[in-house]
C-alpha positions, 0 to 999 in steps of 0.5 A: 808578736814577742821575740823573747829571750833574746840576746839583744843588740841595739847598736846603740850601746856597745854591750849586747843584754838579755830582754824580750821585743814587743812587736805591734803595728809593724813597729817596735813597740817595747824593749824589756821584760814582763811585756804581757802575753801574746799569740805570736811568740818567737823564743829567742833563747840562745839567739842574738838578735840585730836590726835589720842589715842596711846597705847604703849603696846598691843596685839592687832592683835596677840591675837583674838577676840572671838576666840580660841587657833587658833586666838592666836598668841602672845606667842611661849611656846616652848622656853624662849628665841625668840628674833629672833620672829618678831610681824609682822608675827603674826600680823592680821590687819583683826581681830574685835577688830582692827576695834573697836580699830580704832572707840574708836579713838585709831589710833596708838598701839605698839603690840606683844608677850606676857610674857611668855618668859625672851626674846621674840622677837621685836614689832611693832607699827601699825595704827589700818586700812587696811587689810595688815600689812606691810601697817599698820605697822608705825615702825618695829621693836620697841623694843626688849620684854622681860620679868621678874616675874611670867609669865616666872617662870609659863610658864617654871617651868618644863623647868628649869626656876622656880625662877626670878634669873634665868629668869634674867641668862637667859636674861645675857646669851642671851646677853653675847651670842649676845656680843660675836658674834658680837665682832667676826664678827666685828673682821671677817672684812667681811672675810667670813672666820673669821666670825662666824657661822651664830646664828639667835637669837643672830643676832635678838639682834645686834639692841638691843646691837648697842641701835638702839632699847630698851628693852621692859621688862615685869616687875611688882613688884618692885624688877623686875622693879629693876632688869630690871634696873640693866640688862639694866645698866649692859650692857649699854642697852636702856630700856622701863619699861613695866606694873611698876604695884608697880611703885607708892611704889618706885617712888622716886628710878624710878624718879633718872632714865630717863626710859620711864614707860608704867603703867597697866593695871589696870581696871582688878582683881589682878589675881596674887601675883605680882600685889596685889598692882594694884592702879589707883593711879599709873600713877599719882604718878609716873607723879607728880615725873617727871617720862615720864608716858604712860597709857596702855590696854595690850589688849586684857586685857582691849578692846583696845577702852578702854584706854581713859577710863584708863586715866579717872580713873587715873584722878578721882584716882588723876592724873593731866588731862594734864598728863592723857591726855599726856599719851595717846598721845604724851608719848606713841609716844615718848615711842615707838620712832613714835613721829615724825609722832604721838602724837600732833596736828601740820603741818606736822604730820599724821592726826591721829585726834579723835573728841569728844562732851565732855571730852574723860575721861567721855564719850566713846559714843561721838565720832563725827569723827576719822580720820587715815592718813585723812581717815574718820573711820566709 
């Protein structure tokens, strides 16, 4: 397949360019012009052409659409602390709002449990197609979710967990715990005699402790943000900050660190005390301090077809187009560790690629082409 004509977007530089896609083999095989013929041409003449939109933090798949308690697998309520819970087993790649996801050109997402546990087990990142998630599945696991604020303390209020600080004990035990265990199966050598009993949660956070995978943490408010930091210094961890709703009111502190920041969502009401100080302002204020920013849905808060909208109202609330755009493409991939396969447009990438008459920013109803892996979406 050729898409030609186009108005190319690459994110990788800022300044958009007329040239044509060669598609082969679900990947992008050349960008440029004189690519030879082909049956299946696609005239983008007049058209912009962008990757495919990536959300970093969803749940997509694992909260339903239209659907009650049964359809609803994002959140164990019967422990804290899960880290031994893979997203995967709740994943529903057949459910609606998956197939909408895919034609609003949001191609990629990483998705899983919600945030009512300090810890709660490892996402993944999926393409928004097919019927089967071990074929949707792009990189598993991505993170280890964790959580801090108000959603552990109201979730566990009468389980012993009605304050942050111990939210926050509950993540330091899990992972004293986990260090501990696997000092001692380093120190077995493989003797089956010296190991350790077998402990499944602490063995879910030996990828977290070896930094082969971040935390994901849940955190709002500002001293939670913080907090999330300490643990993540405290132990020597990897950590994504997630939700960084009162972001803009410490971005100079955030902007010392190098923590990848997945911001919203934000077109919804400030439903809790925690996020009073919602602002579209804030993935912009955090960008124009050299923060790594990605715009999220959390969908099914906001529709997942949503989120080039949510970069849209960063852009009219202040925040640079070229950053707006960045963090729905290239920073989420980075974000969820999947940018060597997403984010751009350029050979040898997946061709994730989303085609609009006009700026996605302003208008969600003129998409001409979405393909996932070079498979035309409907």
């Amino acid at each position: 397949m050729i898409i030609k004509n186009g108005l190319i977007h690459d994110m990788k530089t800022r300044e958009p360019y007329k040239a044509d896609i060669l598609i082969k083999d679900g990947k992008i095989a050349a960008i440029g012009t004189d690519l030879g013929d082909d049956k299946d041409v696609f005239d983008a003449h007049g058209l912009d052409v962008y990757p495919g939109f990536i959300d970093a933090h969803s749940h997509l798949g694992l909260d339903g659409y239209g659907i009650g308690f049964e359809g609803r697998d994002y959140n164990e309520m019967n422990d804290i602390c899960t880290p031994q819970l893979r997203a995967i087993d709740s994943y529903n790649p057949m459910d609606p709002s998956v197939k909408m996801a895919a034609k609003g050109g949001v191609t990629c997402v990483a998705t899983g449990q919600g945030s009512s546990n300090a810890i709660g087990g490892t996402w993944i990142a999926v393409k928004t197609k097919g019927i089967c998630a071990d074929d949707a599945v792009i990189k598993d696991p991505v993170a280890m979710k964790c959580a801090l604020g108000e959603n552990p303390k109201r979730c566990y209020k009468d389980k012993g967990n009605s304050a942050r600080m111990s939210t926050a004990a509950v993540m330091r035990n899990m992972i004293f715990k986990a260090k501990d265990y696997l000092a001692r199966k380093e120190a077995a050598a493989g003797d089956p005699s010296k190991m350790p009993a077998f402990d499944f949660k602490c063995e879910a956070m030996i990828p977290v402790l070896n930094k082969e995978i971040p935390l994901k943490v849940h955190a709002h408010q500002a001293n939670d943000i913080l907090t999330a930091i300490r643990i993540a210094r405290e132990f020597d961890l990897k950590l994504t900050l997630e939700h960084v709703t009162e972001g803009h009111l410490i971005a100079d502190k955030l902007a010392e660190t190098d923590y990848m920041m997945a911001v919203g969502p934000s077109l919804t009401n400030a439903s809790k005390v925690e996020l009073q100080y919602k602002s579209w302002t804030t993935p912009g204020v955090l960008a124009s301090k050299g923060c790594h920013v990605s715009i999220i849905t959390d969908a099914p808060v906001i529709p997942q077809q949503y989120l080039p909208l949510c970069a849209g109202m960063a852009v009219k609330a202040g925040m640079d187009e070229f950053e707006a755009l960045k963090a729905i493409t290239i920073n989420p991939a980075e974000h969820i560790g999947i940018a060597d396969r997403v984010g751009t447009l350029e050979a040898g990438k997946d061709a994730d690629i989303v085609v609009y008459e006009g700026s996605p920013f302003e208008n969600l109803s003129a998409i001409r082409l979405v393909l996932i892996d070079g498979e035309r979406i409907d």
